[in-house]
C-alpha positions as CSV (number, residue, x, y, z in Angstrom):
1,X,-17.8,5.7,-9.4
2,X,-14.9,5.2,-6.7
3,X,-15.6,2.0,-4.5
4,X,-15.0,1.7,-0.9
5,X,-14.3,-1.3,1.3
6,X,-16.4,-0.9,5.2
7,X,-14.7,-3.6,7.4
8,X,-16.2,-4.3,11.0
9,X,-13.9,-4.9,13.2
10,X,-14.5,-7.6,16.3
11,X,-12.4,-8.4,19.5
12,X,-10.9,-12.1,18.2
13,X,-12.9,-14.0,20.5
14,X,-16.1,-12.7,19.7
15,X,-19.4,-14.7,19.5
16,X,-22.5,-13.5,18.7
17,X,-25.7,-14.7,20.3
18,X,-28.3,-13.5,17.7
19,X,-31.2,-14.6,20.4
20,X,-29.9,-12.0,22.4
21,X,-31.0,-8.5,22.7
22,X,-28.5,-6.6,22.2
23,X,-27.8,-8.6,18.9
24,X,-31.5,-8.1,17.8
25,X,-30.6,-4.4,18.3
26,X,-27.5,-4.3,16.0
27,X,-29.2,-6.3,13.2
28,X,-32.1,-4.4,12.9
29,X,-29.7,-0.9,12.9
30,X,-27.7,-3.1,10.1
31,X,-31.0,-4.0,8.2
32,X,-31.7,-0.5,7.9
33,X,-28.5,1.2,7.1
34,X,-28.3,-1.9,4.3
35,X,-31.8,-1.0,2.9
36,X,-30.4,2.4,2.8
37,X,-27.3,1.2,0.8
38,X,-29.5,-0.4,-1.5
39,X,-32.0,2.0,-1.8
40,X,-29.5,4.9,-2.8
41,X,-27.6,2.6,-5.1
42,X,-24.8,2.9,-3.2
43,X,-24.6,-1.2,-2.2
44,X,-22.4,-3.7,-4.1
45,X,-21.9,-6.3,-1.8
46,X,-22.1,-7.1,1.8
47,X,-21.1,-10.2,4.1
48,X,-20.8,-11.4,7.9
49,X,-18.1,-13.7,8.5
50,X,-17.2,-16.3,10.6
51,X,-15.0,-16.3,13.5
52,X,-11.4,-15.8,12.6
53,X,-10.4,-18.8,14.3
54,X,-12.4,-20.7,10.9
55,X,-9.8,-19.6,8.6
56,X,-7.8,-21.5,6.3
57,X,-4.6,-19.6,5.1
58,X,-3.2,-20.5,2.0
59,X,0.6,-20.0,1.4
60,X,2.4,-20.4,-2.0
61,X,5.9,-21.6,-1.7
62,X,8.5,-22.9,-4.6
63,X,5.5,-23.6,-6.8
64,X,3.3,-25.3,-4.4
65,X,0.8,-24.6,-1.6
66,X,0.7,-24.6,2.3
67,X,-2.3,-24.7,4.5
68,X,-2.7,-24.0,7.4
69,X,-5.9,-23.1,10.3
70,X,-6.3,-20.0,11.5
71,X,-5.9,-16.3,10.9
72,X,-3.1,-14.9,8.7
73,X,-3.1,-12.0,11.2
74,X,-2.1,-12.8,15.1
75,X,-4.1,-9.7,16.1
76,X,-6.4,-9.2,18.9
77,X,-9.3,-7.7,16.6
78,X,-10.0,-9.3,13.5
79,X,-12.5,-8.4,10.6
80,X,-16.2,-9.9,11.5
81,X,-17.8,-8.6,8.2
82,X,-17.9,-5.7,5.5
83,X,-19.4,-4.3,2.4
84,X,-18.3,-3.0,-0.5
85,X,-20.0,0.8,-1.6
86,X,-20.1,3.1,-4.5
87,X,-19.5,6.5,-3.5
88,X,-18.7,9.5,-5.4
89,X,-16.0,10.9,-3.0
90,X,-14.3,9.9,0.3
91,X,-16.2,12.1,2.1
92,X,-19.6,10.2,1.2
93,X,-17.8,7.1,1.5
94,X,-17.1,8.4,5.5
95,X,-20.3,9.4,6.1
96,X,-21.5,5.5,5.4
97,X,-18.7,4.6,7.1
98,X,-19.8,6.6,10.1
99,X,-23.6,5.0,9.6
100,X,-21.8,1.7,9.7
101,X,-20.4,2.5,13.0
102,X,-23.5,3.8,14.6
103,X,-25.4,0.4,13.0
104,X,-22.6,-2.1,14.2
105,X,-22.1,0.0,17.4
106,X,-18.1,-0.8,16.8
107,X,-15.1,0.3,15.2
108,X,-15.8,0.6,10.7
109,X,-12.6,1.3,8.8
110,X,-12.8,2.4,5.4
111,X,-10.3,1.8,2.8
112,X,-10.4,2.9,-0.6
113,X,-10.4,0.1,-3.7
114,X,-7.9,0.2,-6.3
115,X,-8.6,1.7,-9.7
116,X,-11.6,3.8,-8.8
């Protein structure tokens, strides 16, 4: 079955208080949608990330290695978490995304993997 990356996306700066209500709201809406993910066998993996701003980018260069802090991207949204779904066409794959939306109350994009 295809698989499907969800990204949330995040203004760069953004905290999130989770004593706050509004981010007691969001997690219980993405508790649900994930025990619906799970339920319908359609999870595979899932994550919350850090701030961008706790990157490390690693650069390979003449056969050696750069790093450096930060984002790769100088963007003013950067990704803030995501899963990874089993769907059996884009248009299921949408309607999660659209879910994830609702849940995360923020922009979801959705982006086909290779090889499915």
């Amino acid at each position: 079955m295809p698989q499907y990356l969800m990204s949330v996306w995040h203004d760069e700066d953004y905290v999130v208080d989770f004593s706050g209500d509004d981010a007691q709201r969001m997690v219980a809406q993405v508790n649900a949608l994930n025990e619906q993910l799970q339920a319908t066998n359609t999870w595979v993996f899932a994550g919350g990330l850090h701030p961008a701003s706790s990157a490390t980018v690693v650069r390979p260069k003449d056969g050696q290695v750069s790093m450096t802090d930060g984002p790769y991207a100088e963007s003013k949204e950067q990704m803030g978490g995501f899963w990874v779904i089993e769907a059996p066409d884009m248009d299921a794959a949408l309607d999660w995304a659209r879910q994830a939306a609702l849940a995360c109350e923020g922009p979801v994009e959705l982006r086909p993997l290779q090889g499915g």
